[in-house]
N, C-alpha and C positions, 0 to 999 in steps of 0.2 A: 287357370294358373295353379299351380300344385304346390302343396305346402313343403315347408322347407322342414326339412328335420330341425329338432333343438340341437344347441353345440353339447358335446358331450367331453367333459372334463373330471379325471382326477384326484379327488378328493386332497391329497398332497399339493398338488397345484392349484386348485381354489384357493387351501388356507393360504397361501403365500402372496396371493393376489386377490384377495377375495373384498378388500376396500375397491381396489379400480375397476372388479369386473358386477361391483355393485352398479358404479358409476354408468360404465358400458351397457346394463343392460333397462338402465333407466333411459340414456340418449337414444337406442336405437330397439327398445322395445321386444329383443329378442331375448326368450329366456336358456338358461344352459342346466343342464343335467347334471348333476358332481354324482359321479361314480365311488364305487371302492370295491378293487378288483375286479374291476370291469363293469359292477353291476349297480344300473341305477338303483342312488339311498335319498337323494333328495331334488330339490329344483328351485333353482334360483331364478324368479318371474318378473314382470315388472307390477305396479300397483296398477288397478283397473282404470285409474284418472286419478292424481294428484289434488284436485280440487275437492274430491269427495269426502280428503282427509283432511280437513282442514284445523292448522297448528290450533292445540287447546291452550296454550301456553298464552296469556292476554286477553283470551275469550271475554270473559267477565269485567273487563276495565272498562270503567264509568258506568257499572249495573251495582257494583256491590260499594259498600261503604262501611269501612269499619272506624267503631269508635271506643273511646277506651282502649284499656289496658286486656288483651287477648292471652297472652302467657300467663301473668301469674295464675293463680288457684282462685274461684269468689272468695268472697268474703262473709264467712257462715255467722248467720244470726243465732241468737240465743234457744230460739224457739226450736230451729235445724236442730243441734248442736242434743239438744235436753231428748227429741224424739229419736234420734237414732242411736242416742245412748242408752237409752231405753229396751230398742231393739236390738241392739247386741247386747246387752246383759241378757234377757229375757232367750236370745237363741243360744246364748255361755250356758244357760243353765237347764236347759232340755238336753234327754238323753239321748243318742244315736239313735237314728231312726224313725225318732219322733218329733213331728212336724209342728203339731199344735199343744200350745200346755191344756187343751182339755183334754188330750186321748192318753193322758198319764192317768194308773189306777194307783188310790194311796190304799 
């Protein structure tokens, strides 16, 4: 049995049909060439099996469990709060270039 050439289409006429000839080449497994000025630039194919892909969209319903409150910001302790103000002062007051305050010469 000898293969069938792909359909050869276009480019102008893809865009314009290009939702139903999604559709077409999903039902009947045949893919089409879209041309521009005669010369194939792309190929519209079908997926190699449908099942392979399967929708990630729900995957994780009844795996995952969230509790609390997800949007706001935590809620920074005193301790957080006293260390990292520390370490921005401390990186405010080192000069360009210098990474650690021992590698300043007084």
């Amino acid at each position: 049995m000898a293969a069938v050439p792909p359909r050869m289409m276009p480019a102008g006429e893809f865009k314009t049909k290009c939702l139903a000839l999604m559709d077409a080449v999903r039902e009947t497994r045949e893919e089409i060439i879209i041309t521009k000025h005669g010369h194939p630039v792309a190929r519209l194919a079908p997926c190699a099996d449908e099942r392979q892909y399967p929708m990630l969209w729900g995957m994780c319903r009844d795996e995952i469990r969230v509790y609390g409150d997800i949007v706001s910001p935590p809620p920074l302790d005193e301790e957080w709060m006293a260390h990292w103000a520390d370490q921005w002062n401390e990186w405010l007051s080192l000069p360009d270039g210098i990474d650690e305050p021992s590698a300043i010469e007084h």
